[in-house]
N, C-alpha and C positions, 0 to 999 in steps of 0.2 A: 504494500500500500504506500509505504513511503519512497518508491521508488517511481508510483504512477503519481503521485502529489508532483515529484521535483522534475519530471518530462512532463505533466501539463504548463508549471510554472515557464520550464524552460520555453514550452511551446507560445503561449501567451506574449513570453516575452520579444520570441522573435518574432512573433506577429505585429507585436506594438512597435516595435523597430524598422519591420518594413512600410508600416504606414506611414511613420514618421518620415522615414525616406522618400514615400511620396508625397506628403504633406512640402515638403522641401523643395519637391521638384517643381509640384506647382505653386509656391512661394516665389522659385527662381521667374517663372513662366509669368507672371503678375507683375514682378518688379521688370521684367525685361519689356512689358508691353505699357505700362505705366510711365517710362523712362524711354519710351520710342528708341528704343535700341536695337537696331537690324543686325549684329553679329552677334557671337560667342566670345567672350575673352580665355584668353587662356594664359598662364605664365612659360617663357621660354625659358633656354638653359643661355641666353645669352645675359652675357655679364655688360655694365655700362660704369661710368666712373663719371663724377663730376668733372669738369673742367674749369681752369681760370685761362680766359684768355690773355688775362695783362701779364702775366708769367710764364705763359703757356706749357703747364703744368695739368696733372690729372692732382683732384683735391685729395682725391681716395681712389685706390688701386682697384676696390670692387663696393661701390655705388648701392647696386641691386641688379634686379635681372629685370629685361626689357619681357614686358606683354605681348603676346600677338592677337591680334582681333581676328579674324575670320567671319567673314559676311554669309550672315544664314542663306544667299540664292548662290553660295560660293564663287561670288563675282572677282571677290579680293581680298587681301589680307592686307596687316598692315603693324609694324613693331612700335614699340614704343613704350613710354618710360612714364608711368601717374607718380606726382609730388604733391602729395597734399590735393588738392580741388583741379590740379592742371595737369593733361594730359601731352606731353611730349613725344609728338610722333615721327616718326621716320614716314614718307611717300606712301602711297597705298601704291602695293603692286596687283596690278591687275592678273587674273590668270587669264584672260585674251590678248593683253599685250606685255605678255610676262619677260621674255627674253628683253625686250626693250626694259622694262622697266626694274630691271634687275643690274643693269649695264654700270649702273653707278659703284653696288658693291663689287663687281666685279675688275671696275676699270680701277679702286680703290687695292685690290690685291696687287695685280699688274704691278700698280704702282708701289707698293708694299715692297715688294721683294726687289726691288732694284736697292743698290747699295745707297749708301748716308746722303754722297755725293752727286749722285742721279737723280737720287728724290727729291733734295735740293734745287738744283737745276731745271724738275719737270713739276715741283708745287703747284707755280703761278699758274702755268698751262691746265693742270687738272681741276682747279681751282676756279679757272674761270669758264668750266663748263656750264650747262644749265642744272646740274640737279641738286643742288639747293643744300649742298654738303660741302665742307672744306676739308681742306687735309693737311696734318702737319706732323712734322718731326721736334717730338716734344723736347724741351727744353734738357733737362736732366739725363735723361736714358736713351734720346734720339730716337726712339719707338715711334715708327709711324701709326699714326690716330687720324681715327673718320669721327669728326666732329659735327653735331648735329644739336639743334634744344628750340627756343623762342624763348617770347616777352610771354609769362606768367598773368601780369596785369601792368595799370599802369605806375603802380608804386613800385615795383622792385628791378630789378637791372634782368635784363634775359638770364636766364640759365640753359649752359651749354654741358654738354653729354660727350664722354670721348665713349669711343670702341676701335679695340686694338684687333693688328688682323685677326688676330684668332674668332673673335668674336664677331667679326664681319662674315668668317668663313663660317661660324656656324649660324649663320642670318641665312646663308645661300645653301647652307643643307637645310634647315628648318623649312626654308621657304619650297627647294623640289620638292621637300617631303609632302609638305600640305598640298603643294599643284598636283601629285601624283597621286595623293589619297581622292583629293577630288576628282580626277579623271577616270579611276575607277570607280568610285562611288563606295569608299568606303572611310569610316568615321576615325 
């Protein structure tokens, strides 16, 4: 008897647990329709660092990790970094105009792996492209950095985001992996 008392208790309990679960999900499903929000968020493994431009310096080696959003009609994705109320985004890459629009992380590597002295030399050129990132060979440790942020509001100065190539490289597997999960259709 005491052993059907503590597998109904168990039973019970996991019942109460999985409703709860659903209780949650359409919790999630309420606040996402409430807050007109057309994607998913999710957190990525990519690491970001504050940045001072007047030193040109990373303020902190590891910041936090950049989010990626995912558009519920899987139109696009897009990275980026919440600080308090403001969200700091990297471009939305489309997956119809995906290779275009990926070109920047990529021309950012390219440029990466050229020596101290090349990168030097090809900054200004990379720099004065259009996609809306700069690149620099930071002060201290000469690591090349994909610098990225805005104005927060009108009281406080921009804040700017470095990512080192590592983490640029893992923005461009992040990013096949989601275009590839959508092309199959799978979650």
């Amino acid at each position: 008897m005491k052993n059907f008392i503590k597998l109904s208790k168990f039973i019970i309990v996991c019942a109460l647990t999985f409703q709860l679960a659903g209780c949650l999900t359409v919790i999630k499903k309420v606040d996402k329709v409430l807050t007109f929000r057309n994607y998913e968020l999710y957190e990525s493994n990519v690491e970001c660092s504050m940045f001072d431009s007047n030193d040109n310096v990373r303020i902190s080696f590891t910041q936090g990790k950049l989010d990626v959003r995912v558009a519920d009609n899987n139109q696009w994705l897009q990275f980026g970094r919440e600080t308090g109320s403001t969200f700091f985004p990297l471009k939305k890459i489309s997956i119809t105009e995906f290779n275009k629009d990926i070109e920047p992380f990529k021309a950012f590597i390219r440029w990466a792996n050229k020596t101290y002295q090349e990168r030097e030399e090809t900054k200004l050129s990379i720099n004065e492209l259009p996609y809306g990132y700069i690149v620099v060979n930071e002060t201290n440790t000469l690591e090349p950095l994909l610098i990225f942020g805005g104005k927060a509001d009108l009281f406080y100065p921009p804040k700017l985001m470095a990512l080192n190539k590592e983490n640029v490289l893992r923005i461009l597997v992040t990013s096949y992996s989601i275009k590839n999960n959508i092309n199959t259709g799978s979650d």
